[in-house]
C-alpha positions, 0 to 999 in steps of 0.5 A: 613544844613538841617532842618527837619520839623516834621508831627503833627504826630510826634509833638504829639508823641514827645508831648506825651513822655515829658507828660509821662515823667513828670508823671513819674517823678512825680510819683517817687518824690510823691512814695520817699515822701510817703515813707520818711512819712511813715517812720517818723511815724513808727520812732513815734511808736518806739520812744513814751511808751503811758499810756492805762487805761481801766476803769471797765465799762461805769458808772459814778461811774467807769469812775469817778474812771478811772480818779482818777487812772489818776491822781494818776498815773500821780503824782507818775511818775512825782515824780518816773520816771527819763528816758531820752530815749525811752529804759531808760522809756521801761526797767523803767516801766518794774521793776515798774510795781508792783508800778504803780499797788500799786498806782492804788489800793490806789487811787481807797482805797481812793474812798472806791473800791476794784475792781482788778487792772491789770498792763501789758507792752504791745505792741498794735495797737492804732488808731490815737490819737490828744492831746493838743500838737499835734497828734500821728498816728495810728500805733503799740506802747509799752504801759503801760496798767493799767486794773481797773476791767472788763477793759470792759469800755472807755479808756483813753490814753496818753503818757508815754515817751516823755512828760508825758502826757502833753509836748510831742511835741519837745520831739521827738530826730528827727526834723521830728519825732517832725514835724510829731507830731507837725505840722499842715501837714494834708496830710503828716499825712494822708498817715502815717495814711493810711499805719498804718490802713491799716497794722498794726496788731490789736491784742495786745502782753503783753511784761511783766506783 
């Protein structure tokens, strides 16, 4: 049997195939990767209903109200909102949003304020957001919106649905959806973040209200 040696022509060539092979092959893992990531954090907006208040302006004075309507707002869902799925919390907030807005203008009575108080479901873009337990990536997300006022003033968010506000990590009906939020994976959340800045709409849909 005959053996053929190959030139260092060849060598090289058949050297340079294997590299561009691998590439590839690397390229394509890394492309179904971005895109199982991407996914994930479009699953993360579906599933999560955030809180949006705007306060009327900057002041102390507005900004001090804001806060009180937080927390009036907090207490009355924990004592009122019995959802266990993202559509249950959708279509609760939907007939309650009259109630939310009676207990914002209470809240902001006991502080002796008049101002106007709007309450909407709405869907809006979001940049990224990293609370307590974890962070939520930029991206379009249903949102119970309470306006005090002009709303011309620094917002405060959080998360309706899962969590409430305070435990919404392990909450996510998906490991990865709980992963994405929960874990420490900076750059398995950059390229959901990247897409999502990149992509999503900025202007804002009222749903109801």
């Amino acid at each position: 049997m005959l053996s053929r040696t190959l030139t260092r022509r060849q060598m090289a060539l058949l050297c340079l195939g294997l590299l561009l092979s691998l590439a590839l092959c690397g390229a394509l893992q890394a492309a179904a990767w971005a895109r199982t990531q991407r996914d994930t954090g479009a699953l993360v907006c579906a599933d999560t209903l955030r809180l949006h208040i705007r306060a009327g302006s900057d002041s102390v004075a507005d900004q001090s109200a804001k806060l009180h309507v937080r927390d009036a707002v907090l207490a009355y869902l924990d004592a009122a909102c019995p959802a266990q799925s993202k559509p249950e919390a959708l279509t609760w907030a939907a007939q309650h949003l009259f109630e939310l807005q009676l207990t914002a203008r209470h809240a902001l009575a006991k502080l002796g304020l008049r101002a106007p108080v709007r309450v909407q479901l709405v869907n809006m873009y979001f940049p990224t957001r990293r609370y307590g337990s974890g962070t939520l990536p930029a991206g379009r997300y249903d949102a119970v919106r309470i306006e005090l006022g002009s709303g011309a003033g620094r917002n405060w968010w959080c998360v309706l649905y899962p969590g409430l506000c305070r435990a919404a990590c392990s909450s996510y009906a998906l490991p990865e959806e709980n992963d994405l939020v929960c874990g420490e994976y900076i750059l398995r959340f950059k390229v959901v973040e990247w897409v999502q800045q990149r992509t999503a709409r900025r202007d804002t849909v009222v749903l109801v209200g």
